[in-house]
C-alpha positions as CSV (number, residue, x, y, z in Angstrom):
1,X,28.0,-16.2,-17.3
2,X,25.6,-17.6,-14.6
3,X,24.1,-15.4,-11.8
4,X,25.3,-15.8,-8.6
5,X,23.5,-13.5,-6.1
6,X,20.5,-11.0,-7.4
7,X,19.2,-7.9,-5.9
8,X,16.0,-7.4,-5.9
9,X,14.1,-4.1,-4.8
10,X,10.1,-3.2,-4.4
11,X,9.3,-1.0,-7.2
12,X,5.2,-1.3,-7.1
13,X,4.3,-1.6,-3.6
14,X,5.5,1.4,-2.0
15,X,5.0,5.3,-3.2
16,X,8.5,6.6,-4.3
17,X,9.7,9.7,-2.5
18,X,12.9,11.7,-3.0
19,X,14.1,11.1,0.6
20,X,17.9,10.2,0.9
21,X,17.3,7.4,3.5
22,X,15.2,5.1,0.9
23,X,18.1,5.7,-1.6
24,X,20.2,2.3,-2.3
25,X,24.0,3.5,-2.9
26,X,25.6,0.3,-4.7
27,X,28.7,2.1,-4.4
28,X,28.2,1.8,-0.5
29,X,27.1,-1.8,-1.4
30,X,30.8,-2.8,-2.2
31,X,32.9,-0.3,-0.4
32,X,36.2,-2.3,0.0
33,X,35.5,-4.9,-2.3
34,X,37.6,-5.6,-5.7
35,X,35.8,-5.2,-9.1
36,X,38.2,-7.6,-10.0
37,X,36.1,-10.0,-8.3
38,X,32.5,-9.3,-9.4
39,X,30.6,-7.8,-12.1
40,X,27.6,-5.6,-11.1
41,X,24.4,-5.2,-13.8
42,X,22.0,-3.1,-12.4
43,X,18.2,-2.7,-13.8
44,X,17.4,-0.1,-11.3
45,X,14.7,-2.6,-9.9
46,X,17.0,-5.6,-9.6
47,X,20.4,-6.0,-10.0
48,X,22.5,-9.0,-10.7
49,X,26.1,-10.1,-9.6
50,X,28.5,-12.2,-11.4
51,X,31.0,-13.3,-9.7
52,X,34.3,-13.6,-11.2
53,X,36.5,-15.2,-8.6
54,X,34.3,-18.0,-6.5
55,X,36.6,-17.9,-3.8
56,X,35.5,-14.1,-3.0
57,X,31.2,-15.5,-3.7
58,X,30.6,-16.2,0.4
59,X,32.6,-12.7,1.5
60,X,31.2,-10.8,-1.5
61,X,27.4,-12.5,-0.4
62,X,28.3,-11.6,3.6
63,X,29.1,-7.8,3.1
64,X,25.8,-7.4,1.1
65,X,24.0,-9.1,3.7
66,X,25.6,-7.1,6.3
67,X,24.7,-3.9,4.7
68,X,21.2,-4.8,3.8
69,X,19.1,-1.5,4.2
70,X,15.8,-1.2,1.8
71,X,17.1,-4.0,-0.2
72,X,17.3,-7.9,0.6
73,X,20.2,-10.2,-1.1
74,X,19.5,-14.0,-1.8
75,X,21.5,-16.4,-3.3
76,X,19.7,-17.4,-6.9
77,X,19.1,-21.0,-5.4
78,X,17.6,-19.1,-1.8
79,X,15.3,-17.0,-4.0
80,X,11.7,-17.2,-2.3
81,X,9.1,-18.6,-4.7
82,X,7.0,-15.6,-4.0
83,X,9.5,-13.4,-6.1
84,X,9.3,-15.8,-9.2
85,X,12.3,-15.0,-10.2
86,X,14.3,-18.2,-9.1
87,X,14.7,-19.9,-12.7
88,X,15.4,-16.8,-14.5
C-alpha cells in the first residue's frame, strides 16, 4: 500500500520531558475522522498514513495540518530533502 502523508517528530534534538503539553495525542490527531478511511502505523518517532479512500486524502491532510502542535505533516512528495526521508 503506498504512503500517503508521514508524520515525522524530533526525537534527537530536543531533551524529552514528561510534560503534558509536548505530548502528541494521535487520537486528538483524527477526532472526527473515519478509520474507515485511513490506516495509521505509528513508530513512535514517525508515523505513516495510508489512505484508504482518496477522496477523504485532502480533508484527512487539512485536519492534520490544522492541528499541527509539536509535530509537522507533509505530503510524501512535499517532504523536505533535509529529512531524507522522501524516497522511503
Amino acid at each position: 500500500m503506498p504512503v500517503n502523508v508521514i508524520l515525522t517528530s524530533d526525537h534527537g534534538m530536543m531533551e524529552m520531558q514528561p510534560k503534558p503539553e509536548t505530548f502528541i495525542y494521535t487520537e486528538d490527531m483524527f477526532d472526527g475522522l473515519s478509520k474507515d478511511d485511513y490506516i495509521l502505523v505509528n513508530n513512535q518517532t514517525h508515523a505513516h498514513i495510508f489512505i484508504k479512500n482518496k477522496d477523504k486524502e485532502d480533508a484527512i491532510f487539512a485536519q492534520l495540518r490544522a492541528k499541527e502542535n509539536n509535530y509537522k505533516t507533509y505530503k510524501k512528495a512535499d517532504i523536505p530533502e533535509k529529512l531524507q526521508f522522501k524516497d522511503h
